[in-house]
C-alpha positions in Angstrom: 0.0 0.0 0.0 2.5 2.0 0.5 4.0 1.9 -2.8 0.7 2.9 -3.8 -0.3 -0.7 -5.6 -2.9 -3.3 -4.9 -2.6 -5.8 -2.1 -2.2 -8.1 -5.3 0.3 -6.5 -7.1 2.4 -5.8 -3.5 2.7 -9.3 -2.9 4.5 -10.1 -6.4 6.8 -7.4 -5.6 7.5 -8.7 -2.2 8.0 -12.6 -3.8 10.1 -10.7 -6.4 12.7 -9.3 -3.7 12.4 -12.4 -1.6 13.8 -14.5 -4.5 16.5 -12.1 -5.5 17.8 -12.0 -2.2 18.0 -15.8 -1.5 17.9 -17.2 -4.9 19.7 -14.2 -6.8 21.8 -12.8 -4.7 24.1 -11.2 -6.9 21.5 -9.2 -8.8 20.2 -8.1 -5.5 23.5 -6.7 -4.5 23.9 -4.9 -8.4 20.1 -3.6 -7.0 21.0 -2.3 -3.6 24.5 -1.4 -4.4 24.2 3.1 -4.5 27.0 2.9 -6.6 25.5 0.5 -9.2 21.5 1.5 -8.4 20.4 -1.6 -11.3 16.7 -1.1 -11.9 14.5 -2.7 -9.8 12.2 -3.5 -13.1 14.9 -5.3 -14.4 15.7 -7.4 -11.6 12.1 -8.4 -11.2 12.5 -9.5 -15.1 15.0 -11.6 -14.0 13.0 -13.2 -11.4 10.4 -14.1 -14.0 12.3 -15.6 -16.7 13.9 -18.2 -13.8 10.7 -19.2 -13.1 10.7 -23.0 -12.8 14.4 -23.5 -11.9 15.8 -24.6 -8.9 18.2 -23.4 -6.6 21.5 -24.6 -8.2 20.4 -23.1 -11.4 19.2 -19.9 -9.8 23.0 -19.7 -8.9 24.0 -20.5 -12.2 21.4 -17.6 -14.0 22.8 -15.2 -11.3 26.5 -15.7 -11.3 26.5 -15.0 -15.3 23.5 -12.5 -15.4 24.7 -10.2 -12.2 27.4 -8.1 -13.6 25.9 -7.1 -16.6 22.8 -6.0 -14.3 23.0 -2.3 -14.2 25.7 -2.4 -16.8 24.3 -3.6 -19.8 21.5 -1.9 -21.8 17.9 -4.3 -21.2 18.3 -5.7 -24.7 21.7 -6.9 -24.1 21.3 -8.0 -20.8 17.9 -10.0 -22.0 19.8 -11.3 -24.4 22.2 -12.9 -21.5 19.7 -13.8 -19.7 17.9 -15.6 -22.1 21.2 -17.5 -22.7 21.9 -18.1 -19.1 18.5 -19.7 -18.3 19.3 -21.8 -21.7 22.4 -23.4 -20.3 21.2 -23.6 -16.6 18.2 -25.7 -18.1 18.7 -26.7 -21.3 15.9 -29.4 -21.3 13.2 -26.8 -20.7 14.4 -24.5 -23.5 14.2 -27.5 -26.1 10.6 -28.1 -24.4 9.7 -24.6 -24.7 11.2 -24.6 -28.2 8.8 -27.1 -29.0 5.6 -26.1 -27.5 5.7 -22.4 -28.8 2.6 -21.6 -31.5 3.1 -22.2 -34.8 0.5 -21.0 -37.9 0.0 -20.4 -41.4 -2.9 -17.9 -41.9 -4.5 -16.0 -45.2 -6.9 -13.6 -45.6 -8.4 -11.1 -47.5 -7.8 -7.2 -47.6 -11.2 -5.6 -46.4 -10.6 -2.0 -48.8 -8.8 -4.1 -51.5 -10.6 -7.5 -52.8 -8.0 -8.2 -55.2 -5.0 -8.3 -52.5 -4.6 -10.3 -49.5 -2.2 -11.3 -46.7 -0.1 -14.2 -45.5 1.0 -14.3 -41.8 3.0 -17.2 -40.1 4.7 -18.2 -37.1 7.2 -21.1 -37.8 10.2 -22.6 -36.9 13.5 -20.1 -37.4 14.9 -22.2 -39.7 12.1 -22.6 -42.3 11.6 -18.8 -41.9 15.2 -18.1 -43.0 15.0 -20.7 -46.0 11.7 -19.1 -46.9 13.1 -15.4 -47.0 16.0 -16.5 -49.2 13.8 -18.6 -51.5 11.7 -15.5 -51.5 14.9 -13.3 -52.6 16.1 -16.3 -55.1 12.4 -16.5 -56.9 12.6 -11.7 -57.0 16.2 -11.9 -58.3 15.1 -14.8 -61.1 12.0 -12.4 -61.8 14.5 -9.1 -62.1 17.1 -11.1 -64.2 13.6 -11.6 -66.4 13.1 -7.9 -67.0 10.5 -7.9 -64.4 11.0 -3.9 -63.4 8.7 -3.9 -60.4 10.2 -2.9 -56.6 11.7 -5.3 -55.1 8.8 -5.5 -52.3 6.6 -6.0 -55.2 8.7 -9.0 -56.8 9.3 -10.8 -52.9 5.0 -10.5 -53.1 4.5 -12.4 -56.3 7.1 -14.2 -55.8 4.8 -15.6 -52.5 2.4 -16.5 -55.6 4.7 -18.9 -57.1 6.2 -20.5 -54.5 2.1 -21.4 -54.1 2.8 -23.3 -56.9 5.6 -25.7 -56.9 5.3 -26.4 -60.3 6.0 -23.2 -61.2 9.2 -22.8 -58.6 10.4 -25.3 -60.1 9.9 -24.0 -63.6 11.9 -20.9 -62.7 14.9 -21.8 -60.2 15.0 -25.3 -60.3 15.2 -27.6 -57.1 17.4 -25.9 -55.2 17.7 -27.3 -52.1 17.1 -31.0 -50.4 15.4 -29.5 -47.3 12.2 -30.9 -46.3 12.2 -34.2 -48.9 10.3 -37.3 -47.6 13.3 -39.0 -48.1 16.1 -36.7 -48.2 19.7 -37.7 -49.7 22.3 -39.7 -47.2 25.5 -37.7 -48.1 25.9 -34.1 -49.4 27.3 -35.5 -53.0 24.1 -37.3 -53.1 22.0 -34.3 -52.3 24.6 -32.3 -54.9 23.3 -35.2 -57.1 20.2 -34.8 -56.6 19.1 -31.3 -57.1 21.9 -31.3 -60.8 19.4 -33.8 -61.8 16.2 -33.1 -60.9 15.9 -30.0 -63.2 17.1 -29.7 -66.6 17.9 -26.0 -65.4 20.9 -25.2 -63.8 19.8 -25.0 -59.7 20.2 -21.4 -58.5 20.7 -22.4 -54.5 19.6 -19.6 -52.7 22.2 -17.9 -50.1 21.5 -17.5 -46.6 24.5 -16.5 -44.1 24.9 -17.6 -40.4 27.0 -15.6 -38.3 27.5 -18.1 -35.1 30.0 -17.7 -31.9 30.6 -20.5 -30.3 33.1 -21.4 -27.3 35.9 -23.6 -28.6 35.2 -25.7 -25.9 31.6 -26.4 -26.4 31.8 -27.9 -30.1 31.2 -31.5 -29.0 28.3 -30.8 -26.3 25.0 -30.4 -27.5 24.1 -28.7 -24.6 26.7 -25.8 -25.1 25.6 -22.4 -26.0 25.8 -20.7 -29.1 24.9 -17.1 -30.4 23.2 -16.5 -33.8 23.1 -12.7 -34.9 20.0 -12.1 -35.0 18.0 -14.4 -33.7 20.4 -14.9 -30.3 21.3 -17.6 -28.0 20.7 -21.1 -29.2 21.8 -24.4 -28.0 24.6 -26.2 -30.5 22.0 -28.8 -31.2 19.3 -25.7 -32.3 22.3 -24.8 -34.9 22.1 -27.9 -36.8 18.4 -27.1 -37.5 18.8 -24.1 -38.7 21.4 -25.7 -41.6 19.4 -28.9 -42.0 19.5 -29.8 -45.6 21.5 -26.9 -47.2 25.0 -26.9 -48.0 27.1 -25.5 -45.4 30.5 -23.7 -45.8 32.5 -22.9 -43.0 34.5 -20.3 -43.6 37.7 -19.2 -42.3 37.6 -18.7 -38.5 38.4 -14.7 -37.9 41.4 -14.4 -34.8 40.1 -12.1 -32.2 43.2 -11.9 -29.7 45.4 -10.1 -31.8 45.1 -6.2 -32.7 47.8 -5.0 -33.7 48.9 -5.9 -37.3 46.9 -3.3 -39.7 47.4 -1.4 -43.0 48.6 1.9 -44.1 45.1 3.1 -45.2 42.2 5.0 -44.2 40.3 2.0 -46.0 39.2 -0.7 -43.8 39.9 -4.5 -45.4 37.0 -7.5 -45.0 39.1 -9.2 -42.8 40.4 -6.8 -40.5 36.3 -5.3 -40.4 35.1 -8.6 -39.5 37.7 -9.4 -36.6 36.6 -5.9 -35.0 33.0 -7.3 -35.5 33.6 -10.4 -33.7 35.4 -8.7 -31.2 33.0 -6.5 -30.3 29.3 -7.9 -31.1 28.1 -4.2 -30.3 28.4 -1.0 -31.0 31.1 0.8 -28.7 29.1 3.9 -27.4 27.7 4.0 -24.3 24.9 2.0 -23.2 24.2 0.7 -27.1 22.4 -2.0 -28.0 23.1 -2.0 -31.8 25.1 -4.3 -33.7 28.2 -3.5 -34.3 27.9 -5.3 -38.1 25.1 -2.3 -38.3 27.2 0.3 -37.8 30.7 2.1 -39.1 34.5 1.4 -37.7 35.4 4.3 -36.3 39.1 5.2 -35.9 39.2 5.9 -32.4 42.7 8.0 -32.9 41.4 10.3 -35.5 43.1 8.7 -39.0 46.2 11.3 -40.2 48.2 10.6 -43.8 51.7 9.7 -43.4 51.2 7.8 -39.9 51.8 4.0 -40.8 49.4 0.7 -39.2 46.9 3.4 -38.1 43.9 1.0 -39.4 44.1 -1.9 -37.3 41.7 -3.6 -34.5 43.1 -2.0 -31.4 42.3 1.2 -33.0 38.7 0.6 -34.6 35.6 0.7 -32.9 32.1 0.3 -33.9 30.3 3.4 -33.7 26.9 5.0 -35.1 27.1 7.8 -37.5 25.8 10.1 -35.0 28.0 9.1 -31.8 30.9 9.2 -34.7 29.7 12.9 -35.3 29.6 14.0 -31.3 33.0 12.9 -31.0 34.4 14.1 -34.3 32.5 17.9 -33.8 30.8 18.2 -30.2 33.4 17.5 -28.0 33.2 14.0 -27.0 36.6 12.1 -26.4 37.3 8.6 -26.5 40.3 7.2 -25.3 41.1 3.3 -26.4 42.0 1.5 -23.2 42.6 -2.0 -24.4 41.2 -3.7 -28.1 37.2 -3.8 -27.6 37.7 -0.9 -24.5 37.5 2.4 -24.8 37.3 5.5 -21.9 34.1 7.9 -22.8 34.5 11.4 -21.9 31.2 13.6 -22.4 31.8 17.5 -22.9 30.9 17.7 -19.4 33.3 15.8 -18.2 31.5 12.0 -17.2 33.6 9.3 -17.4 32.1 6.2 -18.5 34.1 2.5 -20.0 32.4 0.7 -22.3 33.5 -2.9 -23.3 32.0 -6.7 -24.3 30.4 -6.0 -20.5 28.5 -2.8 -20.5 28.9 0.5 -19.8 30.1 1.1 -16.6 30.2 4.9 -15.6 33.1 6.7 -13.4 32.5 8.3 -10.0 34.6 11.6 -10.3 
């Protein structure tokens, strides 16, 4: 009552704290800590996604959620969280994996008879092979002369992929995935999609981007992160490249930042070790990718100065962050590769690295 609530609505607060002080400890302390001050919101939001583990794994969720707590935008710290509960109870996340909804609907367009719509909620990896076969059937149709948008060729391509006949008329079969009685070996599969169409198959591309622990490769129960779709279990990753021909391609080194090039340009390579490096973007309290947004010399790039564009002086940055600091008087000073000091134009101090943003008393 006297946080102004319902009797109802007190006593889930009061079960919240109770649980993050004996189950979740560590959260409480980021909570009640007045150097820290986490939100108490996201605390609670804690408490609710444990729901249904036990004490061991309470431990578990709290000793890898808690420093991130207060330090960590809430979409990034979800993110953990979500991951954390995943590897404390792997079991349950299958379970929930298979009990979530799933529907195809259609319907018709109430001020336009002519057009309807098409909404669906399916597993992640038939919704990934589905957007690509969508983009494989709109670039067939554009290398046709079709001069529509592009929005307008991924709709009718939706139309032909109604009929199989006609997919297959235009790309061929170009992929094994979901065959009654799918091929034993990839040079089977290869086999069997050079043969099945006359037509040269046109394999539509969809790329992964997946960090994985060394350590975990051979445990099914080991955690992975997908960009853009987030934490997985090793065993979810193999659905999501069931019957498509995979390519692994050359892992990028994250430990050394050093070796660069004498140029303002920034290579493939050296763009996607930053990338890896740093998941996010390196301002404070950002929750954007860092593949989203542009490297950023952190010492400002001047000719004549060789290996100035290298990983231990790149960040990923937004355009307008990379503006503040070029024109409105923010500074950043690089602290370690993937670390850098903040100093606003007033004079806050704040780190931000692979943990959060963690601001300076001064």
């Amino acid at each position: 009552m006297a946080n102004r609530c319902s009797e109802g609505a007190a006593r889930i607060l009061v079960d919240a704290v109770a649980t993050l002080m004996h189950r979740l400890p560590g959260c409480w302390a980021r909570v009640a800590d007045e150097t820290v001050r986490a939100p108490l919101w996201q605390a609670r939001r804690i408490v609710q996604s444990c729901a249904g583990l036990d004490d061991k794994q309470h431990r578990q969720v709290d000793a890898g959620v808690s420093p991130g707590l207060g330090a960590l935008p809430p979409k990034r710290l979800f993110e953990a969280v979500t991951a954390q509960v995943t590897n404390a109870d792997p079991d349950g996340a299958r379970l929930q994996a298979r009990r979530a909804e799933r529907f195809a609907r259609t319907g018709g367009d109430r001020l336009d008879p002519m057009t309807g719509w098409v909404c669906a909620r399916t597993d992640r990896a038939d919704a990934i092979f589905l957007d690509a076969t969508l983009q494989l059937i709109a670039d067939a149709l554009a290398s046709q002369g079709d001069d529509r948008d592009p929005d307008q060729r991924r709709a009718a391509a939706v139309g032909i992929i109604a009929n199989p006949a006609a997919a297959v008329q235009l790309i061929g079969v170009h992929t094994t995935r979901g065959m009654i009685n799918p091929p034993a070996s990839q040079a089977d599969a290869a086999a069997v999609i050079d043969e099945a169409k006359h037509l040269p198959p046109l394999v539509p591309h969809t790329h992964l981007y997946v960090h994985v622990c060394a350590d975990t490769l051979d445990d099914p129960d080991g955690i992975a992160r997908v960009e853009g779709i987030g934490p997985v279990l090793l065993d979810q990753v193999k659905q999501l490249t069931a019957g498509s021909r995979v390519r692994v391609t050359k892992t990028v080194y994250v430990g050394d930042g050093s070796v660069g090039v004498d140029a303002y340009e920034i290579p493939d390579q050296i763009r996607e070790q930053v990338i890896a490096r740093d998941r996010y973007a390196l301002a404070p309290w950002s929750s954007v990718l860092a593949r989203r947004q542009d490297l950023d010399h952190i010492e400002p790039y001047r000719e004549g100065i060789p290996n100035q564009t290298r990983p231990d002086n790149l960040a990923p940055q937004s355009r307008s962050f990379h503006r503040w600091k070029t024109h409105a008087g923010w500074r950043a000073i690089p602290l370690r590769p993937g670390a850098i000091l903040w100093i606003s134009p007033t004079g806050q101090l704040a780190t931000v690295d692979n943990t959060g943003t963690h601001p300076l008393r001064t």
